[in-house]
LUMPAMI-849210 format. One record per residue: residue in three letters; z, x, y of N, C-alpha, C, O in turn. Coordinates in steps of 0.05 Angstrom, whole numbers, padded with zeros to 5 digits, always signed. Layout:
BEGIN
ALAZXYZXYZXYZXY
...
//
This chain:
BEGIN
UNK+01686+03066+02494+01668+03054+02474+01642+03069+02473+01630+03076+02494
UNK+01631+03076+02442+01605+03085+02446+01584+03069+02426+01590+03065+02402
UNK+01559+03060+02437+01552+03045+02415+01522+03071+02400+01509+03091+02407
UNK+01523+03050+02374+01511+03072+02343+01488+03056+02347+01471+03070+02336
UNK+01473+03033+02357+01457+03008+02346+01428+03024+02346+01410+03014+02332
UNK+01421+03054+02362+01393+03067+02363+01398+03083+02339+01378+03086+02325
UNK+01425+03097+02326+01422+03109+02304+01421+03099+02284+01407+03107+02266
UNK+01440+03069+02282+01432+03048+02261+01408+03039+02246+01404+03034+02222
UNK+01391+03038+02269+01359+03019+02277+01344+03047+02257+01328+03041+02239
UNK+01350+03073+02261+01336+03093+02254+01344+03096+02218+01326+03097+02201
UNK+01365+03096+02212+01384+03099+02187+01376+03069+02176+01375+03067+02151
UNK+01372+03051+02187+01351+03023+02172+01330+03031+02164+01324+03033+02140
UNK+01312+03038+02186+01282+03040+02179+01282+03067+02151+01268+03064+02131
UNK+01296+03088+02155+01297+03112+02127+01302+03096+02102+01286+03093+02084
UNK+01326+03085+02103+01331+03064+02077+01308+03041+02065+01305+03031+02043
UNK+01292+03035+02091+01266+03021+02085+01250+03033+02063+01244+03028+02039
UNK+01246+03060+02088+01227+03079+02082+01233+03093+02051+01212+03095+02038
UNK+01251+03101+02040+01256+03112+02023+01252+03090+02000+01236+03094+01981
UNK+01266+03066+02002+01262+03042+01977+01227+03052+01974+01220+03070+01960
UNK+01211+03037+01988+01183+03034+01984+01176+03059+01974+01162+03058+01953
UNK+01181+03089+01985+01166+03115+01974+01178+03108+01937+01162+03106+01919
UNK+01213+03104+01934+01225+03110+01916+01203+03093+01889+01197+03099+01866
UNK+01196+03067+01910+01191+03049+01878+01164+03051+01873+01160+03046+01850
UNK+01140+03056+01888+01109+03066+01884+01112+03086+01876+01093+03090+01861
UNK+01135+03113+01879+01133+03132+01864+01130+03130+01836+01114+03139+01821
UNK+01156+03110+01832+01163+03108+01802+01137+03090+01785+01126+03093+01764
UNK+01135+03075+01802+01115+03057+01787+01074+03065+01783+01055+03054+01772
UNK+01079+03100+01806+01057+03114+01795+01070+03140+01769+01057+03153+01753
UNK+01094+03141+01773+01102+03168+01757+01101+03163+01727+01091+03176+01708
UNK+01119+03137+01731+01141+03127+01705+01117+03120+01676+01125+03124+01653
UNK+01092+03111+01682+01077+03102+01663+01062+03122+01654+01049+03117+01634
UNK+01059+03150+01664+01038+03170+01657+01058+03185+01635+01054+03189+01611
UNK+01079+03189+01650+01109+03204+01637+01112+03188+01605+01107+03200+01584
UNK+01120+03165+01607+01119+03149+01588+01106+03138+01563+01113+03125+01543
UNK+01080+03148+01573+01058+03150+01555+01057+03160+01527+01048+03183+01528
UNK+01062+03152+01503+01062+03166+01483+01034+03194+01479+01032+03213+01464
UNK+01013+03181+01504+00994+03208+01495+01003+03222+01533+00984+03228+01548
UNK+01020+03224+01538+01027+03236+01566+01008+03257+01569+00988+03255+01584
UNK+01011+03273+01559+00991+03294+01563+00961+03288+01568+00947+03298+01585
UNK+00955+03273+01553+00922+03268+01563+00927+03247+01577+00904+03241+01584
UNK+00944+03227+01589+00948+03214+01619+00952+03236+01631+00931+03240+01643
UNK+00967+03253+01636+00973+03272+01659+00942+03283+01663+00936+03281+01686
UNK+00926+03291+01648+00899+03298+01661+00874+03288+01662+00852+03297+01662
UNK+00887+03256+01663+00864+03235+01664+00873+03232+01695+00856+03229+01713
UNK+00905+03234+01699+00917+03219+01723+00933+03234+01742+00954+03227+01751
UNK+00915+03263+01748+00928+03286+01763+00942+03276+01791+00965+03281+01798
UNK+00926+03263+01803+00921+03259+01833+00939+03240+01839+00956+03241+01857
UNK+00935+03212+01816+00967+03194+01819+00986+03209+01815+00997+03211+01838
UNK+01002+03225+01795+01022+03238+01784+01034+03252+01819+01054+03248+01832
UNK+01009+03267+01823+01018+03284+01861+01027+03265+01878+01049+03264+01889
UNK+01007+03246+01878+01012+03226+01905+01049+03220+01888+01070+03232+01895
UNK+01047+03205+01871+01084+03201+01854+01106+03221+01865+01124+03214+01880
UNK+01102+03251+01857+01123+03269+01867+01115+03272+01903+01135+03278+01916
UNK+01092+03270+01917+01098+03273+01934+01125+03245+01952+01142+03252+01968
UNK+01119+03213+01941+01130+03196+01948+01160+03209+01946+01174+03217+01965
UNK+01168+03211+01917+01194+03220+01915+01207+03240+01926+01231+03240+01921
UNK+01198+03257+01940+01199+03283+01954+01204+03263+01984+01223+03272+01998
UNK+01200+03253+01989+01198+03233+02019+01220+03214+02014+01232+03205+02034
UNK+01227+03206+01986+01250+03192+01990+01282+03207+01989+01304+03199+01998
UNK+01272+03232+01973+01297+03252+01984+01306+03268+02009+01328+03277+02015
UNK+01287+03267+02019+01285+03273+02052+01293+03253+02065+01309+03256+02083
UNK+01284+03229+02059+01294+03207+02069+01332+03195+02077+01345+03182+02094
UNK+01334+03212+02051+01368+03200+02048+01383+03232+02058+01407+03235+02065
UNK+01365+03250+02056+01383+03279+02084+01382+03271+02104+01400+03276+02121
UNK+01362+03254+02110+01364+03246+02152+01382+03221+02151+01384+03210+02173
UNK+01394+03210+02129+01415+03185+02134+01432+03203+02137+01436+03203+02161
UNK+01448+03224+02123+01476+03231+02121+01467+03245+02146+01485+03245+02163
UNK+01443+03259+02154+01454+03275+02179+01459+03252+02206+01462+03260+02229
UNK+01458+03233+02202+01451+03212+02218+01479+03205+02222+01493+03212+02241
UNK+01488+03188+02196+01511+03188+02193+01545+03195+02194+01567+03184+02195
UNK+01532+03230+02191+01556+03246+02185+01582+03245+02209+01606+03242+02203
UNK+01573+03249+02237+01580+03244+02258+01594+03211+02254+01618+03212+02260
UNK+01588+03198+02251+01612+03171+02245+01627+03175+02231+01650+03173+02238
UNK+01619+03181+02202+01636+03182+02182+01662+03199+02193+01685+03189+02194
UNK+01657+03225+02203+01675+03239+02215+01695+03236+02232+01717+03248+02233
UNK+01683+03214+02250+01709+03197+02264+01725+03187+02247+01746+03180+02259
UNK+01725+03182+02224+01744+03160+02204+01752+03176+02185+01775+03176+02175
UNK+01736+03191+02180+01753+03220+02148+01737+03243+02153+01715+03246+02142
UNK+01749+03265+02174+01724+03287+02167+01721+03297+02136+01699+03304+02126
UNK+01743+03298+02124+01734+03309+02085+01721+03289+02078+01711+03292+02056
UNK+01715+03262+02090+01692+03244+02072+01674+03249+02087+01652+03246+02077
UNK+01675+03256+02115+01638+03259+02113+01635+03285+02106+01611+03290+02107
UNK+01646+03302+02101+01639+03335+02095+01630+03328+02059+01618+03346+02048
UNK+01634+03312+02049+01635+03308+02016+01603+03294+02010+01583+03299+01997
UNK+01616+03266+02034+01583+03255+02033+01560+03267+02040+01540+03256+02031
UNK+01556+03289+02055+01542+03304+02064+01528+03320+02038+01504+03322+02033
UNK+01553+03333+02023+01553+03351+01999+01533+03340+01986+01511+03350+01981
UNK+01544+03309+01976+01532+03300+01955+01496+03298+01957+01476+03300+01943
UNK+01503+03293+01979+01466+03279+01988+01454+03307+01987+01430+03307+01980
UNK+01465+03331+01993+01454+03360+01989+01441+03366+01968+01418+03376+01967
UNK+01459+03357+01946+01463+03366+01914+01444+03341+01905+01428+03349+01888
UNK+01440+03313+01912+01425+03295+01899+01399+03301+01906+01382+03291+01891
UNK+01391+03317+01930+01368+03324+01940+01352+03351+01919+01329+03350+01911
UNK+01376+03375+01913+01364+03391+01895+01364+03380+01877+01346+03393+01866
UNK+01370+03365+01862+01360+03345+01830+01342+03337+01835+01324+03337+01818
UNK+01340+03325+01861+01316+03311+01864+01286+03331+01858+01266+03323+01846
UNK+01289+03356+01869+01267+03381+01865+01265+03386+01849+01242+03392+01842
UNK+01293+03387+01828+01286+03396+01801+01273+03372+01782+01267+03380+01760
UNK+01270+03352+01786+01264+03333+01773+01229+03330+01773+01212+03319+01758
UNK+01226+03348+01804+01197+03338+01815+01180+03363+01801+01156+03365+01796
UNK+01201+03383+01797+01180+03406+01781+01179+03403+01751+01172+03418+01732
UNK+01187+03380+01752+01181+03374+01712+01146+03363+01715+01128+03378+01707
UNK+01141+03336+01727+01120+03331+01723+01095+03350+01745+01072+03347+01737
UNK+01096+03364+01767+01087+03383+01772+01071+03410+01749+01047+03412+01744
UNK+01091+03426+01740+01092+03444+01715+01083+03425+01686+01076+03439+01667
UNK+01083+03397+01682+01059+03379+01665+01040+03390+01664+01028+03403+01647
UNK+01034+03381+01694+00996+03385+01703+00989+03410+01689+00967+03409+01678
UNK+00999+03427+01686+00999+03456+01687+00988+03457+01655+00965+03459+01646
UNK+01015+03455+01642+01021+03449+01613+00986+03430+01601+00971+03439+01583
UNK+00982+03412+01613+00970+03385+01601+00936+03410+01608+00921+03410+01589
UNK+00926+03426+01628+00909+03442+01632+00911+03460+01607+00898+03451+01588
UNK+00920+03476+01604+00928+03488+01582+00919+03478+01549+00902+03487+01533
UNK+00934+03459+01548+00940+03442+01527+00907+03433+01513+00903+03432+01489
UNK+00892+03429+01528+00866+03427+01525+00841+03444+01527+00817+03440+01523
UNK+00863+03478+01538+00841+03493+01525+00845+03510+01503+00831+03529+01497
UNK+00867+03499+01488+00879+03510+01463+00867+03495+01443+00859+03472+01446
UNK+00867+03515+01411+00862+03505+01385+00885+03481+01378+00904+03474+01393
UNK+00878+03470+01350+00904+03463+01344+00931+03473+01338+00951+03460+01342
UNK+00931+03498+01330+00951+03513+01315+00967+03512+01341+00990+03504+01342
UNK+00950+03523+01370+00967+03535+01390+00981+03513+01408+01000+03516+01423
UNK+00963+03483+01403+00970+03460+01415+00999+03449+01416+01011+03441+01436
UNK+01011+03448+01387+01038+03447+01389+01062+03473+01405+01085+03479+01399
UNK+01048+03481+01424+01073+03501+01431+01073+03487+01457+01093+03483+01471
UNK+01054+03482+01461+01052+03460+01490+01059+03423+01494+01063+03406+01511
UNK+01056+03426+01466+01079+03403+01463+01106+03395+01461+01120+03375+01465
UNK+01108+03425+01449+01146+03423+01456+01148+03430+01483+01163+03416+01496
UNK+01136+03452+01496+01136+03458+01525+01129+03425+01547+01133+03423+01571
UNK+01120+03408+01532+01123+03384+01554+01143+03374+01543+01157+03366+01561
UNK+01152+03369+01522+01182+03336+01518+01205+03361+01533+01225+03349+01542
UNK+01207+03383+01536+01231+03401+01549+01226+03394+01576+01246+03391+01590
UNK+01203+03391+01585+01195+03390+01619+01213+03356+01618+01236+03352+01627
UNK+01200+03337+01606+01211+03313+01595+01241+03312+01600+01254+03300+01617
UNK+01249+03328+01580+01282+03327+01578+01298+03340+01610+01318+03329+01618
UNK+01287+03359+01622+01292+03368+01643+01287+03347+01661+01308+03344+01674
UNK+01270+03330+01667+01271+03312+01690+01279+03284+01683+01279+03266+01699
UNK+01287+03281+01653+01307+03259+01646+01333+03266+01658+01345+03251+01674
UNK+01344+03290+01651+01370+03299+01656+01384+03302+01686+01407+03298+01694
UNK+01354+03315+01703+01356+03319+01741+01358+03293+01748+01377+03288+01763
UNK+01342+03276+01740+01343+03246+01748+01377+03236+01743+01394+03230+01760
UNK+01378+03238+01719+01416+03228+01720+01428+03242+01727+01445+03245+01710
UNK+01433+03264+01751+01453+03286+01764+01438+03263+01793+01452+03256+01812
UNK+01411+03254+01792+01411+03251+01811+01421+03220+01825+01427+03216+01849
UNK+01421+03202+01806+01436+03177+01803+01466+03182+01817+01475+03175+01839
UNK+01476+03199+01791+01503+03210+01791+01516+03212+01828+01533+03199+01840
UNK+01499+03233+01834+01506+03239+01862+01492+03226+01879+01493+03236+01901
UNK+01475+03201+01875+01476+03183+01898+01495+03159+01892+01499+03140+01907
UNK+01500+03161+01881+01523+03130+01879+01555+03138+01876+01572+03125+01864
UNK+01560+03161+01890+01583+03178+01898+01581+03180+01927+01598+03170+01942
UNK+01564+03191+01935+01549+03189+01962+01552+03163+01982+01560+03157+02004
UNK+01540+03148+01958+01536+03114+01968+01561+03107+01971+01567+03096+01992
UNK+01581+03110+01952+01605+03094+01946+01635+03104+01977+01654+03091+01984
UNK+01625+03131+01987+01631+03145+02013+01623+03127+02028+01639+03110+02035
UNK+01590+03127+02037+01582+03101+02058+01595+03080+02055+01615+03078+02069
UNK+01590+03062+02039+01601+03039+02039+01630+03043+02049+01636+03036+02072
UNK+01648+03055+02033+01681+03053+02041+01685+03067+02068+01708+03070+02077
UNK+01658+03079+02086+01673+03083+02103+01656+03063+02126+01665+03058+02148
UNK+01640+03058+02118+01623+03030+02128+01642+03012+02135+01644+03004+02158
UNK+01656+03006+02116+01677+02981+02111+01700+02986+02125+01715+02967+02132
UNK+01704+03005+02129+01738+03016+02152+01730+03011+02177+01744+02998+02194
UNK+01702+03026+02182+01694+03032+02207+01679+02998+02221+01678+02992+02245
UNK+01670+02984+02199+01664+02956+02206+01640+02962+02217+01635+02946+02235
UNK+01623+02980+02214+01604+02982+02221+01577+02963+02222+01560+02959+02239
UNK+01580+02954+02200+01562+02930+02185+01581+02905+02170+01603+02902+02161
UNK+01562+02894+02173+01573+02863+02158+01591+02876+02126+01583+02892+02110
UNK+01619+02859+02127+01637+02872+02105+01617+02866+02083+01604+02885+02074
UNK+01612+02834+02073+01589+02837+02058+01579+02851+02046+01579+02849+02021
UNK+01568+02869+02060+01542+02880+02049+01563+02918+02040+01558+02930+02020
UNK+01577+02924+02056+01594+02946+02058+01610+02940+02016+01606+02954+01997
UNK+01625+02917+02019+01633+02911+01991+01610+02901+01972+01619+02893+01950
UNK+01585+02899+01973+01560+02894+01954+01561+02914+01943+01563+02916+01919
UNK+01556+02946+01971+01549+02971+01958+01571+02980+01938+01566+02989+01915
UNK+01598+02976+01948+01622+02990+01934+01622+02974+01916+01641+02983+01902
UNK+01613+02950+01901+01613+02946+01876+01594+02950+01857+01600+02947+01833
UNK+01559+02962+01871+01544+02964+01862+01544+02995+01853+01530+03003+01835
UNK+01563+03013+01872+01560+03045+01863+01572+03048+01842+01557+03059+01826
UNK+01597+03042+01832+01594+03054+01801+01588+03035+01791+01606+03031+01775
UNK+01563+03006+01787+01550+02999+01768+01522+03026+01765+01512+03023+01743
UNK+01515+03041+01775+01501+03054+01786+01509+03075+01760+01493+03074+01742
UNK+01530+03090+01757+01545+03106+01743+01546+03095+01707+01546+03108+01686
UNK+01546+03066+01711+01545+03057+01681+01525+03059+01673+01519+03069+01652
UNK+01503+03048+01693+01475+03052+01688+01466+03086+01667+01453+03093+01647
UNK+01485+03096+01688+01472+03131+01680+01489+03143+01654+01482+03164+01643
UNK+01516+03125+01643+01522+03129+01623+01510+03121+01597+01509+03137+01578
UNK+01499+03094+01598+01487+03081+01575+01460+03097+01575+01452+03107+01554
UNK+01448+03099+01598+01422+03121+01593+01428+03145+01580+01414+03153+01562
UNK+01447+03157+01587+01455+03180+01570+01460+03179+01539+01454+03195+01522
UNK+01470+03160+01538+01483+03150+01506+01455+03139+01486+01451+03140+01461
UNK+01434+03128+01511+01409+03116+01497+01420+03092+01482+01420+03084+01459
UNK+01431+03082+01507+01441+03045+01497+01429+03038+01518+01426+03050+01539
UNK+01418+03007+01508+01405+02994+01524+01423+02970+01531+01434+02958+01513
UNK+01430+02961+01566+01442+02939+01570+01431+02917+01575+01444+02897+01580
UNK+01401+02917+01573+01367+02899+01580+01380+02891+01599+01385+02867+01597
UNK+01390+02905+01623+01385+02900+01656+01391+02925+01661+01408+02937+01650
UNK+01374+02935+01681+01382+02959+01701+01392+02952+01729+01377+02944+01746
UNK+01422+02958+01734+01446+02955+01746+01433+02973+01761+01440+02964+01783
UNK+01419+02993+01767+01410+03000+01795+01399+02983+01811+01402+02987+01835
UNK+01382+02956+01802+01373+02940+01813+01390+02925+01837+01379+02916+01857
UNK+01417+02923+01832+01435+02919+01848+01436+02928+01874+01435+02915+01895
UNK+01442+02963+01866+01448+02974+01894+01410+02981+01911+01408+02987+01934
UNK+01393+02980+01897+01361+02977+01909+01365+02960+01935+01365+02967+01959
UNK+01369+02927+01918+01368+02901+01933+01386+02913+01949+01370+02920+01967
UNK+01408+02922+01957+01424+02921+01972+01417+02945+01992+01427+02938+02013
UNK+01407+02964+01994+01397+02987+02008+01373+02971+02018+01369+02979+02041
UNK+01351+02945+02008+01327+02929+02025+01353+02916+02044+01357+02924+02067
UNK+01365+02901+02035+01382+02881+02060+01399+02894+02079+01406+02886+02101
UNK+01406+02920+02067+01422+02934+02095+01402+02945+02108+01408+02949+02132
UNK+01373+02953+02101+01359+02969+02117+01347+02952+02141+01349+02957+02165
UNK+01337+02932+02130+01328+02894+02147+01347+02898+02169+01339+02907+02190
UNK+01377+02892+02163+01407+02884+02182+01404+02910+02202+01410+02909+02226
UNK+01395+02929+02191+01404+02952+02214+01380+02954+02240+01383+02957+02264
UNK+01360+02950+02226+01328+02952+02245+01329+02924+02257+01314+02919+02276
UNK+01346+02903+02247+01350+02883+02270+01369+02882+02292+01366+02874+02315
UNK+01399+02899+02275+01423+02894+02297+01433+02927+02304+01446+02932+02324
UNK+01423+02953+02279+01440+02966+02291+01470+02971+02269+01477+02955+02251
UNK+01482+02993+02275+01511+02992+02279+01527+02976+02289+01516+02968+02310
UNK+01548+02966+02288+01561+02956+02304+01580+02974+02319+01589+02993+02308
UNK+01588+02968+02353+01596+02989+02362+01629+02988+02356+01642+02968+02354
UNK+01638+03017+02352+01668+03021+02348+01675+03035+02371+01662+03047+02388
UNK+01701+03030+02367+01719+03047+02388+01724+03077+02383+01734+03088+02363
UNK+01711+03087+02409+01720+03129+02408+01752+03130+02410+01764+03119+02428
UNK+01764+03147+02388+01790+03145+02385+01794+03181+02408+01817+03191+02412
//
């Protein structure tokens, strides 16, 4: 027998840690971005926008030290699923960068943008809705490949009994709501609920369960 309950306790507190960076990020990023005059928010609101991509930069780091955390269990139960889950969290991590040099390269743009005439002003306005379109698009590669990722944990969560089934079958029903989410965003249909909210709540209650109990211990085969 070997018990996981100190790597658990650690792989809780990241999933903590990552929710809180993920949602102060968004909720300093999402309103400057959104702004019909973005550009003159982006250089009213340089310093929030940084503190924003730095949060998000911490929540993708966050979820590399789960799978490296992880990978080693998963492996007892499918080494091609943890070699995949591993992948994914790789690949959701570079979306994640590319997403973070859209509003970065703003700042840039929005400096610019204000020491130009009018004539020259519109070339820096299509040069921001492209930065725009670029970190709309990294963002859904990056959905994409965490709720593939997720949908690995959970199902091997659930074999391995690691955690309460519960919460193991919450995630596997919440990862491809996760995927619809990122379809209707794509299509620009609105479902007036975001189905990410699902697997969020459920990444706060597994992170709580683990920094209280841990893994549960399995048997070394």
């Amino acid at each position: 027998m070997y018990t996981n309950k100190s790597r658990g306790r650690i792989v809780g507190m990241l999933f903590l840690t990552l929710m809180i960076a993920y949602t102060i990020g968004a909720l300093l990023i999402d309103p400057i971005l959104n702004s019909p005059n973005y550009l003159n928010e982006i250089s009213e609101s340089k310093n929030k926008l940084l503190i924003g991509v730095f949060l998000e930069l911490i929540n993708g780091v966050a979820y590399l030290g789960i799978a490296v955390l992880v990978y080693p269990i998963i492996k007892k139960f499918n080494e091609s699923l943890a070699i995949l889950y591993v992948g994914f969290r790789i690949i959701e991590f570079a979306m994640q960068m590319v997403s973070n040099m859209s509003p970065l390269l703003l700042i840039t743009v929005s400096q610019h943008y204000f020491l130009t005439d009018m004539q020259e002003s519109s070339l820096f306005q299509s040069l921001g809705s492209v930065l725009l379109t670029l970190r709309f698009w990294a963002n859904q590669m990056v959905f994409i490949t965490y709720s593939l990722g997720a949908f690995i944990f959970y199902y091997s969560t659930y074999h391995l009994k690691l955690i309460p089934r519960f919460l193991s079958i919450w995630g596997l029903i919440g990862a491809p709501l996760v995927l619809v989410n990122v379809f209707f965003d794509s299509v620009d249909l609105s479902l007036g609920i975001d189905l990410g909210l699902i697997m969020g709540l459920n990444e706060i209650v597994l992170g709580i369960w683990l920094i209280i109990k841990g893994f549960k211990t399995i048997e070394s085969k």
